[in-house]
Backbone as CSV, one residue per row, in Angstrom:
resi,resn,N_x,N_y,N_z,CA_x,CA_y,CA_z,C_x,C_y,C_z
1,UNK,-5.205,-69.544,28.755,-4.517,-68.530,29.484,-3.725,-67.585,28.587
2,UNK,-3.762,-67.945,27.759,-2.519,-66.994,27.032,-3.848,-65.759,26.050
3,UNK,-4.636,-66.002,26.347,-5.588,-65.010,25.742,-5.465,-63.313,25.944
4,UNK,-5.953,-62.550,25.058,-5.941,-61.143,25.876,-7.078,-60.737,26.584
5,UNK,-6.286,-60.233,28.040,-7.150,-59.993,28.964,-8.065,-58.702,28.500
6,UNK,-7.802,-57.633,27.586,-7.871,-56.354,27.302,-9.649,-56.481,26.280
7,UNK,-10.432,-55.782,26.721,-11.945,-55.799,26.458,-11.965,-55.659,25.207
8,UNK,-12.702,-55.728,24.416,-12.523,-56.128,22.828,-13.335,-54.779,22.208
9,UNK,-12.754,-53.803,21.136,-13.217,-52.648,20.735,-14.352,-52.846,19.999
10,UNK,-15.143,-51.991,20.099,-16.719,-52.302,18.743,-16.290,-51.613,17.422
11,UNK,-16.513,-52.596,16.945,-16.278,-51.663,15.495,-17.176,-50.949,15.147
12,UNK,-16.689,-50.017,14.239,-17.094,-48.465,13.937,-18.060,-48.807,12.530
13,UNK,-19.175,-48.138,12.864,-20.304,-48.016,11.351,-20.120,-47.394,10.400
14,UNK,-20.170,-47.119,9.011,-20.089,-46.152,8.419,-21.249,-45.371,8.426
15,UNK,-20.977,-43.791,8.743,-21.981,-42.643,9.156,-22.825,-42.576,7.808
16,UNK,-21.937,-42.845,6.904,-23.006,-42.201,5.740,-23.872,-42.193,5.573
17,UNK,-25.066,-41.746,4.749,-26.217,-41.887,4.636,-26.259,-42.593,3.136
18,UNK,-26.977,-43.850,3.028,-26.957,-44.308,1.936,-28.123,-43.562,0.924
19,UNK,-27.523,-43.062,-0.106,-28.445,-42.360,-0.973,-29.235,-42.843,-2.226
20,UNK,-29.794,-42.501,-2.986,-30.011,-43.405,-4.223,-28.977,-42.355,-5.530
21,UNK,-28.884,-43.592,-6.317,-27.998,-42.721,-7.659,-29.118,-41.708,-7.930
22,UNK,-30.113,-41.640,-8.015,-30.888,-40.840,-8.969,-30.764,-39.158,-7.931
23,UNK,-31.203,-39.071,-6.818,-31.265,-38.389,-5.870,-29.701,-37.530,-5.620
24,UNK,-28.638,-38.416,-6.030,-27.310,-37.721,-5.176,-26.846,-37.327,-6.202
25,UNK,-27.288,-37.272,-7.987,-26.528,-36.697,-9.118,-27.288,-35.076,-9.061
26,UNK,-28.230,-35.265,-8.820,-28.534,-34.124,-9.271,-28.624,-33.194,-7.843
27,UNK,-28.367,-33.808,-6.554,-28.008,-33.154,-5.428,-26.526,-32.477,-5.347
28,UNK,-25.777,-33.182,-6.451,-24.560,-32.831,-6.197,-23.998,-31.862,-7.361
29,UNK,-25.171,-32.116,-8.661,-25.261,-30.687,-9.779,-25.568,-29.560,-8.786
30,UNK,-26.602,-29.550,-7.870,-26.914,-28.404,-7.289,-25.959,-27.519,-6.596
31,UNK,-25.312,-28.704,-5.561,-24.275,-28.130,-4.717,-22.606,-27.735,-5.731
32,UNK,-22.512,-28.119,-7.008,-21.611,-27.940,-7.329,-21.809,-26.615,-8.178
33,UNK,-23.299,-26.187,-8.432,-23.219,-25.164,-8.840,-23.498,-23.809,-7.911
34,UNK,-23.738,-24.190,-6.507,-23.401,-23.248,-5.409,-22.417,-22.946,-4.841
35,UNK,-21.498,-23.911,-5.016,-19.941,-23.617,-5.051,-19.486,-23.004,-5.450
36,UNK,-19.714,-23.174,-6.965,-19.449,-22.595,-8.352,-19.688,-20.968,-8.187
37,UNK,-20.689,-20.561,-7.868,-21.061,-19.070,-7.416,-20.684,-18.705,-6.355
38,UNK,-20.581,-19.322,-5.468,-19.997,-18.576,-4.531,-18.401,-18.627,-4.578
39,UNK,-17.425,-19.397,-5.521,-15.697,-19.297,-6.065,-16.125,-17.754,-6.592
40,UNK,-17.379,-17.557,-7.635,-17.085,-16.300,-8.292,-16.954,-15.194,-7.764
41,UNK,-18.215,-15.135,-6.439,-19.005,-14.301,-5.649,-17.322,-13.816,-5.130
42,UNK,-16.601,-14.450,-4.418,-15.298,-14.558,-3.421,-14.907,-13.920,-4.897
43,UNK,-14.141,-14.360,-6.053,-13.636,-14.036,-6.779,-13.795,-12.574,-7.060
44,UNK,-15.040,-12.067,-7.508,-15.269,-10.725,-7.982,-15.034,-9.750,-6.842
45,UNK,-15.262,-10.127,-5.106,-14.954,-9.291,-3.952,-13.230,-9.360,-3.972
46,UNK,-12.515,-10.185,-3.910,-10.963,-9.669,-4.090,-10.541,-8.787,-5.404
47,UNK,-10.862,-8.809,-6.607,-10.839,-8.417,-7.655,-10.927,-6.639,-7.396
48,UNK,-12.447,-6.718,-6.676,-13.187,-5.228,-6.343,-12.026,-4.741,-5.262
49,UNK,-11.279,-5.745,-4.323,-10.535,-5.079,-3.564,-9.507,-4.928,-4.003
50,UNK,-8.644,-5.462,-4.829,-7.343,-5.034,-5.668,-7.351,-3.682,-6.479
51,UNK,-8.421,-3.594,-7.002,-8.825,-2.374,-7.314,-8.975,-0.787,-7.086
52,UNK,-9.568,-1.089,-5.680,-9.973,-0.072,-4.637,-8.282,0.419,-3.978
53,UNK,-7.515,-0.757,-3.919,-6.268,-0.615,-3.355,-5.423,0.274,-4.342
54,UNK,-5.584,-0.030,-5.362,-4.597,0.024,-6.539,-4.942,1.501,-6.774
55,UNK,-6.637,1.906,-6.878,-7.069,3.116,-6.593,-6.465,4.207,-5.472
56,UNK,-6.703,4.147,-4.065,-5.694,4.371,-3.090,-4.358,4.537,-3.544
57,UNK,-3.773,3.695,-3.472,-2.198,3.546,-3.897,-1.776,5.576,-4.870
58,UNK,-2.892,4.745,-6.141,-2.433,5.880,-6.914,-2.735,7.459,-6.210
59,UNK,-3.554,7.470,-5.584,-3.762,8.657,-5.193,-3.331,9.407,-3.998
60,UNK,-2.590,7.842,-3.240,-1.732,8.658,-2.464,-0.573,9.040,-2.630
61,UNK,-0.134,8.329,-4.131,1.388,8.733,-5.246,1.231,10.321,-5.604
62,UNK,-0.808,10.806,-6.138,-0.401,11.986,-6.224,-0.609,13.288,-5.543
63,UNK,-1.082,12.144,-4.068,-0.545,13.366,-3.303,0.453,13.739,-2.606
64,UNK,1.254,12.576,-2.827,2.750,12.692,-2.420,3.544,13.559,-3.323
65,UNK,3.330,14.164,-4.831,3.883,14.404,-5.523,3.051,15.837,-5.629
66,UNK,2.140,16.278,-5.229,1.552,17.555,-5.144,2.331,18.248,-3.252
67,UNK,2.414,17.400,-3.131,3.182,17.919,-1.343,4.541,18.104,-1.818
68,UNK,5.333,17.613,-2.656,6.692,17.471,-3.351,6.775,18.530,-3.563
69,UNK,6.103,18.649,-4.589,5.642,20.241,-5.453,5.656,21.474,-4.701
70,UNK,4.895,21.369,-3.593,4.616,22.554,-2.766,5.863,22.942,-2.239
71,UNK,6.165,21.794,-1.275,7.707,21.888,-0.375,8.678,22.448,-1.807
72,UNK,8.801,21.992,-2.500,9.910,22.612,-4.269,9.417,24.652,-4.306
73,UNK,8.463,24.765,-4.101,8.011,25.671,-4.189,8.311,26.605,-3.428
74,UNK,7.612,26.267,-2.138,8.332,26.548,-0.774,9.820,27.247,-0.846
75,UNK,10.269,26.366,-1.001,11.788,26.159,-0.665,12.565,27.344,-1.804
76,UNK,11.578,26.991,-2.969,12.073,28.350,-4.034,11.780,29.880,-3.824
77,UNK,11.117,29.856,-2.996,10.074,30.946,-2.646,10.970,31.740,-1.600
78,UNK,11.478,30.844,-0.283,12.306,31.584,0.583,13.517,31.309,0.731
79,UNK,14.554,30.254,-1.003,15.710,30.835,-0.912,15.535,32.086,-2.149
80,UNK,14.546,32.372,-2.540,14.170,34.004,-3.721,14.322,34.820,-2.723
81,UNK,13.765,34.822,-1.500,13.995,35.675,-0.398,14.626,36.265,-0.334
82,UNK,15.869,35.267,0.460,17.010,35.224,0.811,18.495,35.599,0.134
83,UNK,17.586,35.637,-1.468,19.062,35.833,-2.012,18.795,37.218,-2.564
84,UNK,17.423,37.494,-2.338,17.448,38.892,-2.781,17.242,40.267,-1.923
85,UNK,17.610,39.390,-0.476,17.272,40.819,0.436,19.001,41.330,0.791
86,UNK,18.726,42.695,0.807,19.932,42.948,1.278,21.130,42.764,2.312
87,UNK,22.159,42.544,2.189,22.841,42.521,3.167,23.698,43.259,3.228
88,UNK,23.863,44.729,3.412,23.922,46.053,3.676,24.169,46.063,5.111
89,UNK,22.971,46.213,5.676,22.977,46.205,7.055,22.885,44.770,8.000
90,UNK,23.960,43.950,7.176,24.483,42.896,8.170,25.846,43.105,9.134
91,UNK,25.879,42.776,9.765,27.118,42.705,10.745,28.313,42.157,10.545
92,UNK,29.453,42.611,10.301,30.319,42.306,9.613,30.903,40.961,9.861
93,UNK,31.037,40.166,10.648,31.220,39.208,11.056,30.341,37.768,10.461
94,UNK,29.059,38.269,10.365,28.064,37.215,9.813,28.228,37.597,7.980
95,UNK,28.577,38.728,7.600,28.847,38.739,6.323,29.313,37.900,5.591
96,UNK,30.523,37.048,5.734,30.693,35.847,4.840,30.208,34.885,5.030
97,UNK,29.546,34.191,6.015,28.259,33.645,6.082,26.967,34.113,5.225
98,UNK,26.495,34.687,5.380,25.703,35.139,4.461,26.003,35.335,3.120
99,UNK,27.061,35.828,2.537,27.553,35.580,1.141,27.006,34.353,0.809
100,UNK,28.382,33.357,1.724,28.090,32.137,1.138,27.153,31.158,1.035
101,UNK,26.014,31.828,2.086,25.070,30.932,1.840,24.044,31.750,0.195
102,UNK,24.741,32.591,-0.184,23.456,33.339,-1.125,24.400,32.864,-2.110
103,UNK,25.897,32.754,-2.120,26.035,31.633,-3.310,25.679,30.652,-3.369
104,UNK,25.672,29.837,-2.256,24.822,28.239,-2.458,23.607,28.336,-3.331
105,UNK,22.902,29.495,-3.139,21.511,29.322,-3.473,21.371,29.897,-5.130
106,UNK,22.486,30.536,-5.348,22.750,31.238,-6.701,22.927,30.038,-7.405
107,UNK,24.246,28.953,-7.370,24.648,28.023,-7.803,23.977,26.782,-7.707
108,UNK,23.031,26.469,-6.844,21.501,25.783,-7.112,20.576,26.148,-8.224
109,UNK,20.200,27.201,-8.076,19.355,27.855,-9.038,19.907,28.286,-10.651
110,UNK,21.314,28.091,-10.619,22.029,28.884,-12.143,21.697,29.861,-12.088
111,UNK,21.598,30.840,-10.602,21.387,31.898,-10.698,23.029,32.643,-10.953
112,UNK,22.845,34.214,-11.785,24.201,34.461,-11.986,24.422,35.636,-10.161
113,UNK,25.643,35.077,-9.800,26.423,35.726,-8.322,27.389,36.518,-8.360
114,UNK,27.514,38.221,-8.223,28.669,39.301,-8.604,29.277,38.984,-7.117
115,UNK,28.872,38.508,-6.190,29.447,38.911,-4.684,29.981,37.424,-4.094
């Protein structure tokens, strides 16, 4: 009575397939040298993509720095404008406004300012 009532488990086979030495050395040269090529295969495709990136990268540095350029340009172009059109026929009120913004742009530039 004191036995266990609980059905008794089957034990488990081992799946393997029993091989011969001669058969599984040189099955496993094979597969270790398809491995082997395909670590490189993987290897040389990240390599090619670090590359391509690094490529990118740089060229969107110089076109960030040719847009730099332009906007620098730009910006030189219409405070040259600005500091060289007359203000004669400004309104007297906006006159020291306007001065002072054509000194800002004098004293940016080391341009020399009589007014």
């Amino acid at each position: 009575m004191n036995k266990d009532p609980s059905p008794q488990r089957a034990q488990r086979r081992d799946k393997r397939q029993a091989t011969s030495s001669e058969g599984s050395s040189a099955e496993l040269a094979a597969q270790f040298k398809e491995y082997t090529a395909m670590k490189e295969a993987k290897h040389a495709m990240e390599l090619e993509a670090i590359e391509l990136r690094k490529k990118r990268e740089s060229e969107a540095r110089e076109l960030i720095s040719e847009q730099r350029e332009t906007m620098k340009n730009y910006n030189y172009d219409r405070n040259m404008k600005t500091f060289l059109k007359p203000h004669d026929d400004a309104p007297p009120n906006m006159l020291p406004f306007i001065l002072a913004r054509k000194r800002d742009i004098a004293n940016k530039y080391g341009w020399q300012c009589d007014f």
